[in-house]
C-alpha positions, 0 to 999 in steps of 0.5 A: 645883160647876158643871154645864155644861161651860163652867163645869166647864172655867173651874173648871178654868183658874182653878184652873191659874191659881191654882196658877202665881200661887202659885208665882210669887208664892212664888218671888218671896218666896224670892228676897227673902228670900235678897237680905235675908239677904244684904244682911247678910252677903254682898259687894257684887257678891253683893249686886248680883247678886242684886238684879238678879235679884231685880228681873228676877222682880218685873218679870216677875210684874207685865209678867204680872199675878201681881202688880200692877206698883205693888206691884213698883216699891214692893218693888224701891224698898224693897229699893234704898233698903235696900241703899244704906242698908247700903253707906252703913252700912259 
């Protein structure tokens, strides 16, 4: 445990940090996953919205830095090329 005030208030911060990186990074997971299972079953502008969103959250966890922004290009191209994969399929 830290002694000086300092180091009590950064134990602090860093554990607010933790908490707000955790959440967005578990509301990032959700939304792809909603996308994913939606990408089987829903229509195609169901599909595009919902990819739009997802990508607006993905840019804004990596313009934040919860995520590292190549991390985020690579999971936005992953879910285009899995969505063009299923309109070429139907």
């Amino acid at each position: 445990m830290p002694h000086t005030s300092s180091a009590k208030k950064s134990l602090r911060q860093t554990e607010k940090r933790r908490k707000r990186n955790r959440a967005a990074i578990k509301a990032i997971k959700v939304q792809i996953k909603n996308l994913r299972d939606l990408v089987g079953k829903g229509s195609p502008d169901q599909v595009q919205t919902e990819f739009k969103l997802t990508i607006k959250r993905l840019d804004k966890a990596a313009h934040k830095r919860v995520i590292h922004p190549n991390a985020a290009a690579r999971k936005k191209s992953q879910l285009a090329r899995l969505i063009q994969a299923k309109a070429a399929a139907k």
